[in-house]
KOLNU-473172 format. One record per residue: residue in three letters; chain; z, y, x of N, C-alpha, C in turn. Coordinates in pm, whole numbers, padded with zeros to 5 digits. Layout:
<zapas>
+------+------+--------+--------+--------+--------+--------+--------+--------+--------+--------+
: kelo : vovo :   n.zz :   n.yy :   n.xx :  ca.zz :  ca.yy :  ca.xx :   c.zz :   c.yy :   c.xx :
+------+------+--------+--------+--------+--------+--------+--------+--------+--------+--------+
:  ALA :    A :      Z :      Y :      X :      Z :      Y :      X :      Z :      Y :      X :
...
+------+------+--------+--------+--------+--------+--------+--------+--------+--------+--------+
</zapas>
This chain:
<zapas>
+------+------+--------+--------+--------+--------+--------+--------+--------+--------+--------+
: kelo : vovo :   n.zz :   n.yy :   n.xx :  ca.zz :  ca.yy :  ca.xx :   c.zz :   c.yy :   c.xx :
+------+------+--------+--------+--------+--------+--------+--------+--------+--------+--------+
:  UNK :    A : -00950 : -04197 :  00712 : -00824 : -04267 :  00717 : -00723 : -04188 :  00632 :
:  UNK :    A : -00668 : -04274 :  00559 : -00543 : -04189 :  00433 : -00433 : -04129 :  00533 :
:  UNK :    A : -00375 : -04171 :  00639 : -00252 : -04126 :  00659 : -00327 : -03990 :  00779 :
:  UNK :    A : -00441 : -03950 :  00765 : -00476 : -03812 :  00853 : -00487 : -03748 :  00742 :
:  UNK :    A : -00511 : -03762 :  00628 : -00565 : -03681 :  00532 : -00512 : -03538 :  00515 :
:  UNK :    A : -00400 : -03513 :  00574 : -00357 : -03367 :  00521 : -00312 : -03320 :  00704 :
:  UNK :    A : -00355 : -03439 :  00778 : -00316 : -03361 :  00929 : -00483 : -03286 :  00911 :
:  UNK :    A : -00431 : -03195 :  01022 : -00551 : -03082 :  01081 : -00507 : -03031 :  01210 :
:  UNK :    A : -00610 : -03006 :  01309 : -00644 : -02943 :  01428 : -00668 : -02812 :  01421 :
:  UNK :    A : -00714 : -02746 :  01350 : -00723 : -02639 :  01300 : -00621 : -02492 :  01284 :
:  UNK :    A : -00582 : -02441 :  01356 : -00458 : -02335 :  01355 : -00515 : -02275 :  01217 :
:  UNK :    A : -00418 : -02238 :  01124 : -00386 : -02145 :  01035 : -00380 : -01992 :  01088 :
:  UNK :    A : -00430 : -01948 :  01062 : -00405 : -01748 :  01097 : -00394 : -01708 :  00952 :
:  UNK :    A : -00297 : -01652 :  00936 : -00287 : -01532 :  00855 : -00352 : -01403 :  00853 :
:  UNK :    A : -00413 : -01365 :  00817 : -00459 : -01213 :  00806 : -00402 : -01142 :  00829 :
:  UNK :    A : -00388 : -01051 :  00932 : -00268 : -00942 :  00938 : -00322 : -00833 :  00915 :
:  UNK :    A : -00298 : -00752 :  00847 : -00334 : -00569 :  00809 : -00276 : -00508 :  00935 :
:  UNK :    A : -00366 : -00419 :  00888 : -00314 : -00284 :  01004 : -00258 : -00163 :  00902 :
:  UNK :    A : -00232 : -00184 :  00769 : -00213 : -00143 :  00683 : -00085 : -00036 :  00659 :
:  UNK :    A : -00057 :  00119 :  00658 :  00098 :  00160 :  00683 :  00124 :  00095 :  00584 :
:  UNK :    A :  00250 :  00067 :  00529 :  00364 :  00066 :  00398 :  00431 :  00184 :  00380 :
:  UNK :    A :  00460 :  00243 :  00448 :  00538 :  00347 :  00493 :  00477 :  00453 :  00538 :
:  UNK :    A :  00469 :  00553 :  00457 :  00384 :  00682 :  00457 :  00481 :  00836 :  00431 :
:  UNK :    A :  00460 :  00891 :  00574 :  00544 :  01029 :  00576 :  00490 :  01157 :  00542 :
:  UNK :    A :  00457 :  01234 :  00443 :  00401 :  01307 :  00481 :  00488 :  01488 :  00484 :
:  UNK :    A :  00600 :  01465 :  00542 :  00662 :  01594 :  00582 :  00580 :  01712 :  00612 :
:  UNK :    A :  00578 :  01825 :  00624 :  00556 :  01883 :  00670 :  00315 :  01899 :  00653 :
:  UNK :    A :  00300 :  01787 :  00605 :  00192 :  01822 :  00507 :  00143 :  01889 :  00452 :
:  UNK :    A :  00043 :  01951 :  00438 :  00016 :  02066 :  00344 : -00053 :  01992 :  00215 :
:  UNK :    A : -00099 :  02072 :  00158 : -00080 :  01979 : -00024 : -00309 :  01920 :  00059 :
:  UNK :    A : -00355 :  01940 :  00075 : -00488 :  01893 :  00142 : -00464 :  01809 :  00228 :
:  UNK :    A : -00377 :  01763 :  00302 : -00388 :  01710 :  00435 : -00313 :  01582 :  00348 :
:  UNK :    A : -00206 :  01635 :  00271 : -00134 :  01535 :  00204 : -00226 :  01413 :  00111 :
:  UNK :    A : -00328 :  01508 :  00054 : -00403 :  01437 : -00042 : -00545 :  01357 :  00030 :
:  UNK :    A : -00575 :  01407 :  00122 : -00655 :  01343 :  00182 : -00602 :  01202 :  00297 :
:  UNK :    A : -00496 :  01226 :  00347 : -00418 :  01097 :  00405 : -00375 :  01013 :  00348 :
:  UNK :    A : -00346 :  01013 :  00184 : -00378 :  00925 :  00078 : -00534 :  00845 :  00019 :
:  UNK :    A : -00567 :  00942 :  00000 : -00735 :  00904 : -00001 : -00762 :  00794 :  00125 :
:  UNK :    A : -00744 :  00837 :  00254 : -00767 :  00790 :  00383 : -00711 :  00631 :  00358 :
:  UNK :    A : -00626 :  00621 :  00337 : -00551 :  00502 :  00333 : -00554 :  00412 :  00238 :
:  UNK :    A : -00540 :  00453 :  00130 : -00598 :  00391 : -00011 : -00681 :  00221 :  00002 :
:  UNK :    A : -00772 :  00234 :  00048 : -00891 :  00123 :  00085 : -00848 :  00028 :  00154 :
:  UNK :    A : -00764 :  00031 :  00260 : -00680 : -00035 :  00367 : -00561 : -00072 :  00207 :
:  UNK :    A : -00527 :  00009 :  00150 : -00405 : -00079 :  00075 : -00466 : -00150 : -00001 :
:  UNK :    A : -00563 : -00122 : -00062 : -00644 : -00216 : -00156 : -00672 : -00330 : -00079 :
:  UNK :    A : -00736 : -00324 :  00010 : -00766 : -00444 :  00111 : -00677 : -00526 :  00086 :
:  UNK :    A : -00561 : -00484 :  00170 : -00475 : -00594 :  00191 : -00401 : -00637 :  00076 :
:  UNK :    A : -00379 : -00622 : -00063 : -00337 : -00666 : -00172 : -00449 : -00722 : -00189 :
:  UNK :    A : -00549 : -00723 : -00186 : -00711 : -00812 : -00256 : -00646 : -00941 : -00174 :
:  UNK :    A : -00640 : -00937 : -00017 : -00630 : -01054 :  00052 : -00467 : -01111 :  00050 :
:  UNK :    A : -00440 : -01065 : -00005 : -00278 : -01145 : -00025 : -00293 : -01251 : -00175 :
:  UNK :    A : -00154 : -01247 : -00259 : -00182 : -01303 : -00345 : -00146 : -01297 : -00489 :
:  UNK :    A : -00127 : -01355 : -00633 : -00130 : -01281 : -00712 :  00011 : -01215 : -00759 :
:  UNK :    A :  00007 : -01088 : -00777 : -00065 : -01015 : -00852 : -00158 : -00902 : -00780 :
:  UNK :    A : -00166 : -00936 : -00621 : -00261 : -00827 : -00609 : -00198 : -00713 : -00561 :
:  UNK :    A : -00089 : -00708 : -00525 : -00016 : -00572 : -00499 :  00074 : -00567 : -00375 :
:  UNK :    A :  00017 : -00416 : -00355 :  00100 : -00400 : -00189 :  00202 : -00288 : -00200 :
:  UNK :    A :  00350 : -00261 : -00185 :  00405 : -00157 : -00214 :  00362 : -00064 : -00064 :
:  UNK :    A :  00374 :  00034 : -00124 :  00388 :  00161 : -00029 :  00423 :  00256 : -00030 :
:  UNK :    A :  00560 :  00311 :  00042 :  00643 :  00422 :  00011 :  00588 :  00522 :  00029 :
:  UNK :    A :  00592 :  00636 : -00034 :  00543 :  00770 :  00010 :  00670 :  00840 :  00044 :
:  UNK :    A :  00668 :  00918 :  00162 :  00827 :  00980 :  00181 :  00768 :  01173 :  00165 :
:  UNK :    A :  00796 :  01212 :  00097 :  00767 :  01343 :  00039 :  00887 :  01443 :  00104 :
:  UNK :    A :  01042 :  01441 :  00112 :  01084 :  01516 :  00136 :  01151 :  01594 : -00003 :
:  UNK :    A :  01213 :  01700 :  00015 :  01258 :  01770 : -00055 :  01219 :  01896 : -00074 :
:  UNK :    A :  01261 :  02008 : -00086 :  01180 :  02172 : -00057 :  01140 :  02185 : -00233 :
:  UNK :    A :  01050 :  02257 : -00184 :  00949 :  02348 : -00322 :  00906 :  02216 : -00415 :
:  UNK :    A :  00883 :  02104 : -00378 :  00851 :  01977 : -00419 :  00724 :  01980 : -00482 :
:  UNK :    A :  00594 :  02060 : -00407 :  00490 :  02085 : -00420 :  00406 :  01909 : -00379 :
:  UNK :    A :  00524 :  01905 : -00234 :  00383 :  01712 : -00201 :  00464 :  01588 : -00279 :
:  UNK :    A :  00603 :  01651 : -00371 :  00623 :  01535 : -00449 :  00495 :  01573 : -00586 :
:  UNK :    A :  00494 :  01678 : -00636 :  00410 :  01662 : -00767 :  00295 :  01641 : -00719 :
:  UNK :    A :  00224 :  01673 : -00597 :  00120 :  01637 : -00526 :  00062 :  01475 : -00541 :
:  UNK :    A :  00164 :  01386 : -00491 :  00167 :  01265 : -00486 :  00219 :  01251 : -00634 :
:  UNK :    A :  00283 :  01254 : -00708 :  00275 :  01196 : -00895 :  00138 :  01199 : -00904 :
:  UNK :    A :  00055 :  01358 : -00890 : -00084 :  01339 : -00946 : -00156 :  01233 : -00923 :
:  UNK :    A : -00190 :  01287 : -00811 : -00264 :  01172 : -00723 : -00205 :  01033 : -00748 :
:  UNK :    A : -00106 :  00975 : -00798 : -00041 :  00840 : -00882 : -00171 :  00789 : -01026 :
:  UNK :    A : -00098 :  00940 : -01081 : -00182 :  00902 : -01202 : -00304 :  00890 : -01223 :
:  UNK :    A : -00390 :  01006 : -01118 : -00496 :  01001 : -01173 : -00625 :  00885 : -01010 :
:  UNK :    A : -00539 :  00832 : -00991 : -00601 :  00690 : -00904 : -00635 :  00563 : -00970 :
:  UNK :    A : -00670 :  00534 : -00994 : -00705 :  00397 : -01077 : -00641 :  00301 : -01063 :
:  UNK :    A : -00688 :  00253 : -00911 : -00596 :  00121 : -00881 : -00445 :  00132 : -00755 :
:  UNK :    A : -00363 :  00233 : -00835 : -00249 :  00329 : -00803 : -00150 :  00308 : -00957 :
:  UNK :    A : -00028 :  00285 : -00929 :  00084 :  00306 : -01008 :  00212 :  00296 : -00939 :
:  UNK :    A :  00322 :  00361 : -01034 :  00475 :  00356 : -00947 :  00477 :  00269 : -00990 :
:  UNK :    A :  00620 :  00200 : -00874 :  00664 :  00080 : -00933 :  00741 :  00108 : -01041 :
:  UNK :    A :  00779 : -00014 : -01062 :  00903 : -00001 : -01211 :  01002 :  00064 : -01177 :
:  UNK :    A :  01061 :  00161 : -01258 :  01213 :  00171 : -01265 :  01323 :  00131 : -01178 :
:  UNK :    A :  01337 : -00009 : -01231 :  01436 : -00092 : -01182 :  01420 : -00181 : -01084 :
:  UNK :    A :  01326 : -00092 : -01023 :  01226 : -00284 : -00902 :  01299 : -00222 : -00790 :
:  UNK :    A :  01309 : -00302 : -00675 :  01337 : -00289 : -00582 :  01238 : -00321 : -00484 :
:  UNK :    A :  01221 : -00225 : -00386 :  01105 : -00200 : -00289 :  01125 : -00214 : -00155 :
+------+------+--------+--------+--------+--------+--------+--------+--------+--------+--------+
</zapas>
């Protein structure tokens, strides 16, 4: 019948992640830092694969201030990740 054609019984679910966005790593040591990245990584990939295009999930890293050993910590680990980059410049997050 034409006028059911786009009704449905069927609930919609969204996928929900368990995914942080929001990542602290204060008080971190430069190993614990780099491996709770690693840890998480897969879970962010996930959930940008299952969203939609372009594929991308932001996620803050909160580093802190000090010696700024887990900020250059986290640049590396930026660059040398594959499917890892900062956002733009001028983007808002």
């Amino acid at each position: 019948d034409v006028k059911n054609l786009y009704n449905t019984t069927k609930q919609c679910h969204l996928q929900q992640s368990h995914a942080r966005t929001t990542i602290d790593l204060h008080g971190y040591t430069k190993k614990e830092a780099l491996d709770t990245l690693n840890e998480e990584l897969p879970e962010w990939v996930d959930t940008a694969m299952k969203g939609e295009y372009p594929w991308v999930t932001a996620v803050t890293v909160v580093c802190g201030c000090g010696n700024l050993i887990l900020s250059d910590t986290v640049k590396e680990w930026i660059k040398s990740t594959r499917s890892v980059s900062n956002a733009p410049k001028n983007s808002i997050v």
